[in-house]
N, C-alpha and C positions, 0 to 999 in steps of 0.2 A: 110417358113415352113420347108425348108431343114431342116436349124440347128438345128428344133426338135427332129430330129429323130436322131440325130449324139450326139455320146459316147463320150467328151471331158474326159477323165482320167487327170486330169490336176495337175502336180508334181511340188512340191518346191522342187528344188533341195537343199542339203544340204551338206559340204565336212566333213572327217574326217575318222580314222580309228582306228582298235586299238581293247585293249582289257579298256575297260572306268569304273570307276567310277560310283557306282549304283547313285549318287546326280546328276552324269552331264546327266544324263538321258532327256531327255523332250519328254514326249507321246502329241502326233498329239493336244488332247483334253484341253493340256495348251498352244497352240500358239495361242491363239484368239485374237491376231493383227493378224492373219491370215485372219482367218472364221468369224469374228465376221458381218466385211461390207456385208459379202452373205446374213446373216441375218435379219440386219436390215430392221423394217418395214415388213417383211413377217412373216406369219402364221408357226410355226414350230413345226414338229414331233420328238420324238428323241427315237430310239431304244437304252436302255440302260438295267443296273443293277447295283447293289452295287458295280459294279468294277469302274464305269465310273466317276470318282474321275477327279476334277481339284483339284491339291495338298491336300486341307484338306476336300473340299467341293464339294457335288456331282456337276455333271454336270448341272443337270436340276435346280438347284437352284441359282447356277454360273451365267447361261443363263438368267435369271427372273431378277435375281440384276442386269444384264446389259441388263436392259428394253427389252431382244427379249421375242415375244411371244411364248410361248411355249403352243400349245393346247392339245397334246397329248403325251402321254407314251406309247410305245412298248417294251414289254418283253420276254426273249427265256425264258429254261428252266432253273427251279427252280427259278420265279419270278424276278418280277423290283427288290426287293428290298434282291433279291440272298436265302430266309431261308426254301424256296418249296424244300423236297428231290428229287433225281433221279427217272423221270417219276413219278411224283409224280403232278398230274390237277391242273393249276394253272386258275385259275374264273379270269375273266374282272374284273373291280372294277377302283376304285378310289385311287387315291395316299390320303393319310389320310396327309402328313402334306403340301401337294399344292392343292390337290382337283381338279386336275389334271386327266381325267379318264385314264385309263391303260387298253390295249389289250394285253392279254398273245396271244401270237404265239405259242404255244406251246399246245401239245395232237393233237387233229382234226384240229385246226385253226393255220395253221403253215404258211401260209402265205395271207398278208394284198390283199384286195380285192380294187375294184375302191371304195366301201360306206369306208371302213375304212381311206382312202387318203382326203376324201370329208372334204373340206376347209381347208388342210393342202397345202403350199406353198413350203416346203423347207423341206426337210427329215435330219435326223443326225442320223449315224450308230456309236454307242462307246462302245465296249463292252471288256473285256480284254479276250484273247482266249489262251492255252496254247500248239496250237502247236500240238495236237491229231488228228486225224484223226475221231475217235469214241469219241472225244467230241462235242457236239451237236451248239456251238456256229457259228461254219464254214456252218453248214447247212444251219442255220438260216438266216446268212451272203446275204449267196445264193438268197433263197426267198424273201428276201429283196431287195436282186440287181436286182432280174428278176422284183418283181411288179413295182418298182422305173422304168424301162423301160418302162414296157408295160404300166405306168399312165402314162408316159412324167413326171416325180417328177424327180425334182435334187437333188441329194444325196452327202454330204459330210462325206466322211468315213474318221475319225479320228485316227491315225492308233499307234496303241500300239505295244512295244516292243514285241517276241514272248521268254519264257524263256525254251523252246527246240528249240530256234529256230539253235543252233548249231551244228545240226548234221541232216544226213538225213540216215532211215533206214525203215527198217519191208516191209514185203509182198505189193506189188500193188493191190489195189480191182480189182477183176473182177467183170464186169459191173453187171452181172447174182445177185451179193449179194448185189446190190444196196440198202441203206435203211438209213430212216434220221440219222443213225452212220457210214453213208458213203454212202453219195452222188457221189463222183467221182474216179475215179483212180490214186489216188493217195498213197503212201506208209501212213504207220502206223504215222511216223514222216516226217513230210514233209519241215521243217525247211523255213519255211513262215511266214510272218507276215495279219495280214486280208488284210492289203490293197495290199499288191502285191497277195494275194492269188486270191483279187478280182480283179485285174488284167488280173493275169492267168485266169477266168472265163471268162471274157469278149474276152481276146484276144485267146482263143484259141475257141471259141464258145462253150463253155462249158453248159450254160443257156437254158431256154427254147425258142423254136424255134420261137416265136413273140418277144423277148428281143433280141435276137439271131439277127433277120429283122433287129430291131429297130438298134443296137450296130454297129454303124460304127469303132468304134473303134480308135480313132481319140486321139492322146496322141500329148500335148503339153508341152513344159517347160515356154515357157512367155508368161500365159493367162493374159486376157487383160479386161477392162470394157467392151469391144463390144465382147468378147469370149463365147458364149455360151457353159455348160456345162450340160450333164443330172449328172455325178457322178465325182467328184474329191478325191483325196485323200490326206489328210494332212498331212504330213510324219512326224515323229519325228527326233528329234535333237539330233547328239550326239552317235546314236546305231547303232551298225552292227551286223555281227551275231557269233561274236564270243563275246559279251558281256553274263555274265552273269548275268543276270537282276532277281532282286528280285521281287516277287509282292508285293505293300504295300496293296493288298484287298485280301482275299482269293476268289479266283474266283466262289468257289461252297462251299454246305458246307461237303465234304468230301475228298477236296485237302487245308487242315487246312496248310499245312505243306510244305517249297520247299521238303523238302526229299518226300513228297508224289506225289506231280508234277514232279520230275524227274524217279519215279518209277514207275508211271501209265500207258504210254508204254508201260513197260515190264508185268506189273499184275494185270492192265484190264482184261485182258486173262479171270481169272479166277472168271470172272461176267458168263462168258459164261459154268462154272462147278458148281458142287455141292459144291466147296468149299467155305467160307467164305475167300476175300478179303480184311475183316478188316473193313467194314463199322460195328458201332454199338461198334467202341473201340476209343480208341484215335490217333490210327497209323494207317487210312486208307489206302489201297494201298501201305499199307510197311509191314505187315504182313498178312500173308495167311497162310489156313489149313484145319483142317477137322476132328471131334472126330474117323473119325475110322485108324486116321493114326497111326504110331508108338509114344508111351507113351512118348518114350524120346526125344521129337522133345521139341520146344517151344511151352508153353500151354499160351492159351487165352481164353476168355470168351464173343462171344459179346452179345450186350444186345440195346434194342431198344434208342435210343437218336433223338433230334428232329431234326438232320437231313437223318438220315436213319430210320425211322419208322417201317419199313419189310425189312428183307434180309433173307438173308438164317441164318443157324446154331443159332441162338438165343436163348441164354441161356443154349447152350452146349458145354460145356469144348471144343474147336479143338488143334489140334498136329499139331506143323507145322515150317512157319522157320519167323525170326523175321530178316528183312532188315535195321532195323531203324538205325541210327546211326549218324554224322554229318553231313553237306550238302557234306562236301570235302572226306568221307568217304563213303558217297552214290554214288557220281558221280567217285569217284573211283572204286568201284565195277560195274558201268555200262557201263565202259572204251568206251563212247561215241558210246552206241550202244542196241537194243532191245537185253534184256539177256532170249534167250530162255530155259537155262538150268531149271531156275527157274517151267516151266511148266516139263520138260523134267524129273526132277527128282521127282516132285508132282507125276507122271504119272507112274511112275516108283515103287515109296512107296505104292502109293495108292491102297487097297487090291481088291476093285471091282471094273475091270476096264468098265465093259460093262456100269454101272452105273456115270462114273467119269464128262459124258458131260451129260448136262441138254439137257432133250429131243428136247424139241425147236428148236434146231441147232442154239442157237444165240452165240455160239463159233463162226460158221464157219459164224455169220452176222459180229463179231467183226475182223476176221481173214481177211474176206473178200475174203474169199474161201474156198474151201474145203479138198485142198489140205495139210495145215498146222496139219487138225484132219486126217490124213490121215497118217501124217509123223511121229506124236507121236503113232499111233498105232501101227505102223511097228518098233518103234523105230531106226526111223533116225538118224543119229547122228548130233550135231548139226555146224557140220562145213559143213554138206551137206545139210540140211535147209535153212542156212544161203546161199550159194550158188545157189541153188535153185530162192531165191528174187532177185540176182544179173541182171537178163536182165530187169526186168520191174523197178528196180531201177535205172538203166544207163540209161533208155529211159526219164524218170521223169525227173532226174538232167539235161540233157541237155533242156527238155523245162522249169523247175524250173527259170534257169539262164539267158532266156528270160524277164524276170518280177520281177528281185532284187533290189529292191530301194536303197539299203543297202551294202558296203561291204560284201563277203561272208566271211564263216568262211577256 
């Protein structure tokens, strides 16, 4: 009964370094001469979405052609099948072309219960995560890893490339703003991939305090038929973290775009203001604004689309600034790093400022404190902002680099 309770993290190692070729790539979820033997013969769960692609064909259909049983579908936010907007309830139901029933995790039911593991054998975590902080897939991650513990389920977390995973930057949560856009203390960009992230969970006891018991914590490199595992991670082939990896899925539907994954970092932000962030146009996350800014800024119009259904400013002309431009031209002006001026100078144009944060405070849920809406009021400057995240980012990166599968960058 020991080895039940014991946390085997069990690693393929893999050599190589570099900056690589988006083709030589290989995510965790296409080495299935790997994972496949776990499966065989057992009942199997698989958290996924539209991202969780073996080359052309999803996951859970890959799996069926290669006779494992697949009894259930787990989904985060914005559905299995990725078209649900942000916070936007996604219903249980059924996969319409496996018939397959499907549990959204996500709203109220955000993590699986002992009834929902009931006659599942073998868990599969494959979700593609971008490396955010205040994106909701790392959560989900989380509650995943803790009920996978506290049922005794073995989890095989299939581990995808991360495409920020190249840099680490922005503010450290403090615990006090804790909330499913930031479960832990960790900066804005944390340059992790799922499976070392779920790593770092396990090995620094980050989880809840029965998963926590259970997690020996127990990391092997030559697991064996007699090795018993509760979670393994499948590493991919081929990546480290100074590749730049393209996604072939778009992960939600308002990161259409790399230029809009490399820019959500920096103007997320401005979910937490009255401004429009661009959902409801075609350049989500790459322009921002506001009708009552100055005329001659760049003008937009957004307007409801089936993936942002309600935002803000809809179907009012906003003034503002437009980031789009090529990928090498985006990541140029980001010069590997959260660009706070872009709030700095919103804040600055913008005429009423007591009005500019949405009442809520979910600025200072996405900031991850209080301190950041504090600094643009005063008008900090942004070398002393920046300054400011430097001690809780030096503490991260040395436990970061406990738990790197991966060449750093």
């Amino acid at each position: 009964m020991k080895y039940l309770l014991a946390l085997a993290l069990m690693i393929y190692i893999n050599t190589g370094s570099g900056l690589r070729a988006q083709s030589a790539v290989i995510p965790g979820a296409e080495r299935m001469t790997v994972y496949l033997p776990m499966l065989e013969g057992k009942s199997v769960a698989v958290f996924a979405n539209q991202t969780s692609m073996v080359k052309n064909t999803h996951l859970v259909d890959t799996l069926l052609k290669s006779g494992i049983n697949v009894v259930k579908i787990f989904g985060p936010e914005h559905g299995f099948r990725g078209n649900a907007g942000a916070g936007e309830h996604v219903e249980n139901g059924f996969d319409k072309k496996t018939g397959i029933p499907i549990t959204s995790l996500y709203g109220d039911h955000k993590k699986p219960t002992a009834a929902d593991f009931k006659g599942v054998d073998v868990l599969i975590f494959d979700i593609q995560d971008v490396g955010v902080r205040f994106y909701t897939y790392i959560s989900s991650l989380q509650f995943f890893l803790e009920a996978a513990l506290e049922q005794h389920k073995p989890l095989l977390i299939l581990d995808r490339p991360n495409p920020n995973g190249f840099y680490v930057d922005g503010p450290v949560l403090d615990m006090k703003f804790k909330s499913f856009v930031g479960m832990q203390a960790i900066p804005i960009v944390y340059g992790m991939t799922i499976g070392e992230y779920a790593l770092m969970l396990a090995g620094e006891n980050l989880l809840s305090p029965e998963a926590n018991r259970i997690n020996a914590y127990n990391v092997t490199t030559t697991p064996g038929a007699d090795t018993p595992f509760h979670v393994q991670v499948i590493k991919c082939k081929n990546y480290d973290h100074r590749t730049r990896y393209v996604l072939p899925v778009n992960p939600s539907p308002n990161l259409k775009q790399m230029q809009s994954i490399y820019l959500y970092p920096s103007t997320c932000f401005f979910e937490g203001t009255v401004f429009s962030e661009g959902r409801g146009t075609d350049l989500p996350f790459q322009i921002f604004g506001h009708p009552a800014m100055p005329k001659n800024l760049f003008a937009f119009t957004p307007q409801p689309n089936d993936g942002a259904k309600s935002s803000k400013c809809y179907g009012q002309k906003c003034y503002g600034w437009n980031l789009s431009g090529s990928v090498d031209k985006v990541l140029k002006k980001l010069d590997g790093k959260i660009q706070v001026k872009y709030l700095l100078n919103a804040y600055k144009l913008f005429p009423a400022k007591d009005s500019f944060f949405l009442k809520n405070n979910f600025f200072n849920t996405l900031a991850g404190n209080d301190i950041l809406m504090r600094q643009l009021k005063e008008n900090v400057p942004e070398n002393e902002i920046r300054k400011s995240w430097q001690p809780g980012l030096t503490a991260f990166k040395a436990v970061r680099k406990k738990y790197l599968l991966y060449d750093d960058f």
